[in-house]
C-alpha positions in Angstrom: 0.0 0.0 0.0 1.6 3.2 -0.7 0.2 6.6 0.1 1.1 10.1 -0.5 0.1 13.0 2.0 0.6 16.3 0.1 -0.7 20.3 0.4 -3.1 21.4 -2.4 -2.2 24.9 -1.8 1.0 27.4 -0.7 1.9 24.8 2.5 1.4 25.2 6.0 -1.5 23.1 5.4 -1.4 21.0 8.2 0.4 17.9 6.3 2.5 17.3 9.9 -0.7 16.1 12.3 -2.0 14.4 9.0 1.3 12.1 8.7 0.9 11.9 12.6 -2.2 10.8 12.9 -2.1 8.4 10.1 1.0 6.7 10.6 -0.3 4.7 13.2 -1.6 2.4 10.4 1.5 2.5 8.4 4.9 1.0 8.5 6.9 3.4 7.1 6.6 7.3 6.3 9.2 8.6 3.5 10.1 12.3 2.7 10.9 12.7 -1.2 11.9 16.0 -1.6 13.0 19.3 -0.6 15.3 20.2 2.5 14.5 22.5 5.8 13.4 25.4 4.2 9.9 24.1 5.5 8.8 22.8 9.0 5.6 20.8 9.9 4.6 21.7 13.6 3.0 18.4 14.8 0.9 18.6 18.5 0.1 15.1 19.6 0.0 12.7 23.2 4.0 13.3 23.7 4.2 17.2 23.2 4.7 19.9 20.4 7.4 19.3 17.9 8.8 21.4 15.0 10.3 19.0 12.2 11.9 20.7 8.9 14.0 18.0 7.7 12.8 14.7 9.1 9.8 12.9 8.7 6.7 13.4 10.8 5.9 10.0 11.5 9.2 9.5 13.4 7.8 10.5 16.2 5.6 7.3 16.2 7.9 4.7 18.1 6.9 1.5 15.7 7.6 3.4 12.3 10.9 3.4 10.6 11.3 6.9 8.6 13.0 7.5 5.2 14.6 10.7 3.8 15.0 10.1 0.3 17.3 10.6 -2.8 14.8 13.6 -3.9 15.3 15.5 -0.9 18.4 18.0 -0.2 20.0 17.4 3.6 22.1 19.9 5.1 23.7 17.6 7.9 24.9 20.3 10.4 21.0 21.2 10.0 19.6 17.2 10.8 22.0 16.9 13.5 20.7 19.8 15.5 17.0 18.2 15.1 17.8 15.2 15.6 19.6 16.4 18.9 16.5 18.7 19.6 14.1 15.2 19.6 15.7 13.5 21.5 16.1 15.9 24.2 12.1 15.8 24.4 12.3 12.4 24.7 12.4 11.0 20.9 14.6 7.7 20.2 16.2 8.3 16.3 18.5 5.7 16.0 19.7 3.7 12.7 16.9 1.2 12.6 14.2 4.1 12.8 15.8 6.2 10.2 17.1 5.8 7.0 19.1 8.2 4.6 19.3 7.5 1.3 23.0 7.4 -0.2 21.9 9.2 -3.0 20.2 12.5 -1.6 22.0 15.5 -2.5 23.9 17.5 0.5 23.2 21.2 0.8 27.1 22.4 2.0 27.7 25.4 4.3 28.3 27.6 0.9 25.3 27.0 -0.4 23.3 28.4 2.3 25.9 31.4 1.8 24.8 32.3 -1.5 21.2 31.9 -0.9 21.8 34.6 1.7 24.5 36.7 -0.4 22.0 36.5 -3.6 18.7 37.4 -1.3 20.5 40.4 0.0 21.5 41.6 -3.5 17.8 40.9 -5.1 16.4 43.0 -2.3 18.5 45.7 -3.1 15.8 46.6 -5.9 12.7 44.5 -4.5 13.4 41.7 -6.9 14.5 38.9 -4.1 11.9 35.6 -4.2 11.5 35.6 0.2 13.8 32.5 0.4 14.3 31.2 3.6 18.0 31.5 3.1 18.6 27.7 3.8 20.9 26.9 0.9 17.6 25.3 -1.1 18.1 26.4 -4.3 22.1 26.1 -4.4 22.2 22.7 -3.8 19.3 21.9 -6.7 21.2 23.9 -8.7 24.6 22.3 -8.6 22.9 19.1 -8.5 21.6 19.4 -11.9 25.3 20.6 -13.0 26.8 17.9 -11.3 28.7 20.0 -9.2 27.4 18.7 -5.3 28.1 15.8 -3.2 25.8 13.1 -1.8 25.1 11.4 1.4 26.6 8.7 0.1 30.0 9.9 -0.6 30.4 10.5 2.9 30.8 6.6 3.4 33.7 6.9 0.7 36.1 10.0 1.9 39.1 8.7 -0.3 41.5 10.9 -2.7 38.5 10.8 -5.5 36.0 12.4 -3.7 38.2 15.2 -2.5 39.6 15.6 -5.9 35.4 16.4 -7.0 35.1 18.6 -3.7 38.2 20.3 -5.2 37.4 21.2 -8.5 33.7 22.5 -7.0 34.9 24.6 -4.4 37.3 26.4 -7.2 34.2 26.8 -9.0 31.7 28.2 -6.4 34.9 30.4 -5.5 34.7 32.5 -8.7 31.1 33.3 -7.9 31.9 33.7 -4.5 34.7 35.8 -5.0 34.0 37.4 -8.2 30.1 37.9 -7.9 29.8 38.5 -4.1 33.3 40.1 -3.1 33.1 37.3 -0.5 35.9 35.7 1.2 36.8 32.2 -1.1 35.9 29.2 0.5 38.4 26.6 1.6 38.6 23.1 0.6 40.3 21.6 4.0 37.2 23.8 5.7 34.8 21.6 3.4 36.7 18.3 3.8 36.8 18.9 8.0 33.2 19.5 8.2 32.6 16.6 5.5 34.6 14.4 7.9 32.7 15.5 11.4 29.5 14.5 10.0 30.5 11.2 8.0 31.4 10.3 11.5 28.0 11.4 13.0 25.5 10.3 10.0 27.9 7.1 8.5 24.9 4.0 10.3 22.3 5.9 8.9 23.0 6.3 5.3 21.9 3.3 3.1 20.3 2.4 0.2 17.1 3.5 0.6 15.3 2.8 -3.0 16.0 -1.0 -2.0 15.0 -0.8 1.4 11.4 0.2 0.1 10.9 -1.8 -2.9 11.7 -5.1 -0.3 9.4 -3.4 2.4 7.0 -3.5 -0.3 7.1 -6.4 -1.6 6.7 -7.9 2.0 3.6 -6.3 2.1 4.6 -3.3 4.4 2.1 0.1 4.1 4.3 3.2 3.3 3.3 6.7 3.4 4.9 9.2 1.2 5.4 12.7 3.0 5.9 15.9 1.5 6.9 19.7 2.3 4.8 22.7 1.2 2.1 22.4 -1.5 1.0 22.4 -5.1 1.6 26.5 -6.1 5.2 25.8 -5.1 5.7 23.0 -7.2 9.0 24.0 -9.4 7.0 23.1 -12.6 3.3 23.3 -11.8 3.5 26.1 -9.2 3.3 30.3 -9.3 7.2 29.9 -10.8 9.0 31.9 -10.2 7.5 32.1 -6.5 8.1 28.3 -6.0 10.4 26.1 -4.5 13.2 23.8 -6.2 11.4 20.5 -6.2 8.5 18.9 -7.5 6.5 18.2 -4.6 3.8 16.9 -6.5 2.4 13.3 -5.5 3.1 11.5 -8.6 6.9 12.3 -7.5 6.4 10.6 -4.7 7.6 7.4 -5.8 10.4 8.5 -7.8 11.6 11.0 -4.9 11.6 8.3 -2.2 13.4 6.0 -4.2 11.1 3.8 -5.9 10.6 4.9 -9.6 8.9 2.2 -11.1 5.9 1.6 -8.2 2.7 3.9 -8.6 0.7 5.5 -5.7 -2.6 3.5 -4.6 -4.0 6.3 -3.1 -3.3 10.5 -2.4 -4.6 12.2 0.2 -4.5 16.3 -0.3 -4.8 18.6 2.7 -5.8 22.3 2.9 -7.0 24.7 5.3 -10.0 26.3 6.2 -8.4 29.1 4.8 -5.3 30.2 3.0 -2.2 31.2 4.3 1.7 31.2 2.1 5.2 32.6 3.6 7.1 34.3 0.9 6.6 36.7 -2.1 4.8 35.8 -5.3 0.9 35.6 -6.1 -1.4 35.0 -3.5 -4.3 37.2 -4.3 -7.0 35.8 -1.6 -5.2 38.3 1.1 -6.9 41.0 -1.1 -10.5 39.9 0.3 -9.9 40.9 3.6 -9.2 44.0 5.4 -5.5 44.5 7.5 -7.6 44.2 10.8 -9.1 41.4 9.3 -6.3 39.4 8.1 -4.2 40.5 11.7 -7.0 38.5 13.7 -7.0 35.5 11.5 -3.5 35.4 11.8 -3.1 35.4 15.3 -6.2 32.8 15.5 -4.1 30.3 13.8 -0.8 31.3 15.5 0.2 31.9 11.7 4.1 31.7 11.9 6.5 29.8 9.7 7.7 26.8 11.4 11.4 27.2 9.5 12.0 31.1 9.7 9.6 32.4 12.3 7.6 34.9 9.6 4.3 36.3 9.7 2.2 34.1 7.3 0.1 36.0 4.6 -3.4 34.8 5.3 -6.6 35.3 3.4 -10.1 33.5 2.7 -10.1 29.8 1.1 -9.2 30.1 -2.3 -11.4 27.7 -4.0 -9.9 28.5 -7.7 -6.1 28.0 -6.5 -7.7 24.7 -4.6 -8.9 23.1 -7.4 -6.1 23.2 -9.3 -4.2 22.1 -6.7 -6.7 19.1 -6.3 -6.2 18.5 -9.8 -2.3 19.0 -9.4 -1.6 16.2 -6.8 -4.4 14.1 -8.5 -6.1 13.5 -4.8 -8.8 10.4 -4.0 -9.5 12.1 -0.6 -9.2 15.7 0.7 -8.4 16.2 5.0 -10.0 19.8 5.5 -7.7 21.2 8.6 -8.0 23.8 11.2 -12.0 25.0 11.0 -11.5 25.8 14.3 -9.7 28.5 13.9 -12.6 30.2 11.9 -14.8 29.9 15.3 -14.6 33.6 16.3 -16.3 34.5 12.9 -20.0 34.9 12.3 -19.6 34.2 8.5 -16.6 32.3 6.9 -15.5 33.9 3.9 -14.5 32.4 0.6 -13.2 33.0 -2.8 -14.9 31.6 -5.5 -14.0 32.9 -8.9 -11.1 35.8 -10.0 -12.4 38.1 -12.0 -9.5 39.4 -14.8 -8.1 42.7 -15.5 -9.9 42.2 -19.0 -13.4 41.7 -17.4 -13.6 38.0 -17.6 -14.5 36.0 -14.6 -12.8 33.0 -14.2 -12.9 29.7 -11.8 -9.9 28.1 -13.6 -6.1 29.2 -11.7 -4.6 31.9 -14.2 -0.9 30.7 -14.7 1.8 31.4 -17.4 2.6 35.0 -18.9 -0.5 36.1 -20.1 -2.4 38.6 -19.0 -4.6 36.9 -16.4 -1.5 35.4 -15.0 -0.6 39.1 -14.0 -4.0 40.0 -13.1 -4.1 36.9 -10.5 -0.3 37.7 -9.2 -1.6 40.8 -7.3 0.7 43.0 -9.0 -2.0 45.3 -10.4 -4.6 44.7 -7.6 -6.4 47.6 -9.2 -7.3 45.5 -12.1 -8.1 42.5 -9.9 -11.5 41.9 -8.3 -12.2 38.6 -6.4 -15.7 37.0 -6.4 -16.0 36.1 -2.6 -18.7 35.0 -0.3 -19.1 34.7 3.5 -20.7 31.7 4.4 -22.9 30.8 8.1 -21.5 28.9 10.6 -23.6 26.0 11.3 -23.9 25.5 14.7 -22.0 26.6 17.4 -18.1 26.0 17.0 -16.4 24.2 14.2 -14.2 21.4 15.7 -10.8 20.2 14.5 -10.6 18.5 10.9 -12.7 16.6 8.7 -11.7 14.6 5.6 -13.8 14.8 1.9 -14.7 12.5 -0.5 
């Protein structure tokens, strides 16, 4: 049985408590993608945790957790969460987490130049709100075959330092030449390399095997993912995405796994919208700054990786859909309608209407003009079709799941 939990929106959906609460019936829960530019906040029996690179369902005692060759790990990152867990009582050990030998490591530079680069974009309001984690730098060099992976920490012999070599002289010529920044040194790299071979070495395995023969013995695994549909790098708001696909149908492929197929994907999405980070997000346009403030602090509306102020805003029905469509769900979890319980009416947008007139239902994306329109950027031209609905009853409680 294998199972995908994925956002149908910007993330922050809820996708942690969801992998909580279901991995009681599973085996196994595998990240596939991304790195800790994103956090899940999970509340459950044993206390609050904040995860950004490991898998939710590792803090389920019977489940073994897998961080996949799709996913970028920044070990100095993992080893402080890790550390973190088990200070409030979480045992991570090597039969309860695995680490693929062939996801990509994010190196100390790389989250350098994610904050040298933000810093220059600002300058003239261009920058893309990263969370300055080294994302993007490591997806990059992995698609020029310039990084390292997990795996090559189990082999620290003359060949890999002779690769480390020749990328460190090429980051230094952007580092140096682009940034003015101090060059970065290779015995640096190789001592850090070597500090968290040591640390990381019983962990790091070959994944993609350990799931096809968990698998085929019949074990349930559950696919976890970070953020949501409109940051998918090809079927998101690009450029306003992140560097993965974090699509289901990637799920397999991510975890390690390329030739099974999902039986089943589960989407989840708020009770309203929320997004960290620039790019469109035109449902914050339906409510007023008072309004959007008290929503906000309702849902405690904080980034679990940097700490920002969420941009919040009505359910957005059109982006929904297509995010529905997007990670090609059989069930949809509808999280935190609690929130909404100090409202009289719960708003929602239903429809965008362009800046040539039209009214549409279907997400706007590309470079056309009702791409614009829907980004926000000319809000003038931009009206949004929204409705407040009546709360039935009293209070809305927790989370309920669709058909």
């Amino acid at each position: 049985m294998l199972t995908a939990i994925t956002g149908i929106n910007w993330g922050d959906e809820g996708k942690g408590r969801m992998v909580d609460l279901i991995s009681q019936e599973y085996d196994i829960v595998a990240r596939y993608q991304g790195g800790n530019n994103a956090g899940h906040t999970v509340k459950n029996e044993r206390g609050k945790f904040v995860l950004n690179l490991l898998p939710s369902g590792i803090l389920r005692p019977n489940v073994v957790c897998v961080m996949g060759n799709g996913m970028v790990i920044d070990p100095h990152h993992l080893d402080g969460e890790i550390n973190k867990l088990r200070e409030q009582g979480i045992v991570i050990t090597p039969d309860n987490l695995k680490i693929s030998d062939r996801a990509t490591i994010t190196m100390p530079y790389h989250v350098e130049q994610d904050g040298l680069e933000e810093a220059r974009l600002a300058k003239t309001g261009a920058q893309f709100g990263s969370t300055k984690r080294g994302i993007a730098y490591t997806y990059g060099d992995k698609y020029m075959k310039k990084t390292l992976r997990m795996g090559d920490l189990l082999h620290l012999d003359n060949s890999v330092k002779k690769r480390l070599v020749t990328m460190v002289d090429s980051k230094n010529l952007v580092m140096e030449g682009s940034y003015n920044a101090a060059p970065i040194s290779v015995d640096e790299m190789w001592a850090w390399r070597e500090k968290y071979a040591a640390i990381f070495k019983d962990y790091i395995c070959d994944a993609g095997q350990y799931l096809a023969d968990a698998d085929a013995a019949g074990k349930k695994i559950l696919f976890e993912a970070q953020l949501g549909a409109l940051r998918d790098i090809d079927y998101g708001i690009y450029p306003y995405t992140t560097s993965s696909n974090v699509i289901g149908a990637y799920a397999p492929i991510g975890a390690g796994i390329p030739g099974h197929k999902l039986h089943n994907s589960i989407g989840v999405m708020k009770a309203y919208s929320s997004c960290v980070g620039d790019g469109p997000f035109v449902t914050e346009l339906a409510m007023t700054e008072e309004e959007k403030h008290a929503l906000r602090e309702a849902g405690h509306e904080y980034g679990a990786a940097t700490g920002r102020p969420r941009r919040v805003g009505p359910i957005d029905l059109v982006a929904s859909r297509y995010g529905v469509f997007c990670q090609g769900c059989d069930e949809v979890a509808l999280t935190l309608l609690d929130v909404l319980s100090y409202m009289e009416k719960i708003p929602m947008v239903t429809a965008y209407k362009l800046e040539d007139g039209t009214t549409t239902t279907r997400f706007p994306h590309g470079r056309g003009a009702g791409y614009r329109a829907a980004c926000g950027r000319v809000p003038a031209r931009l009206a949004l079709r929204h409705h407040r609905c009546p709360q039935v009853g009293g209070s809305a409680q927790g989370g309920s799941g669709l058909r």
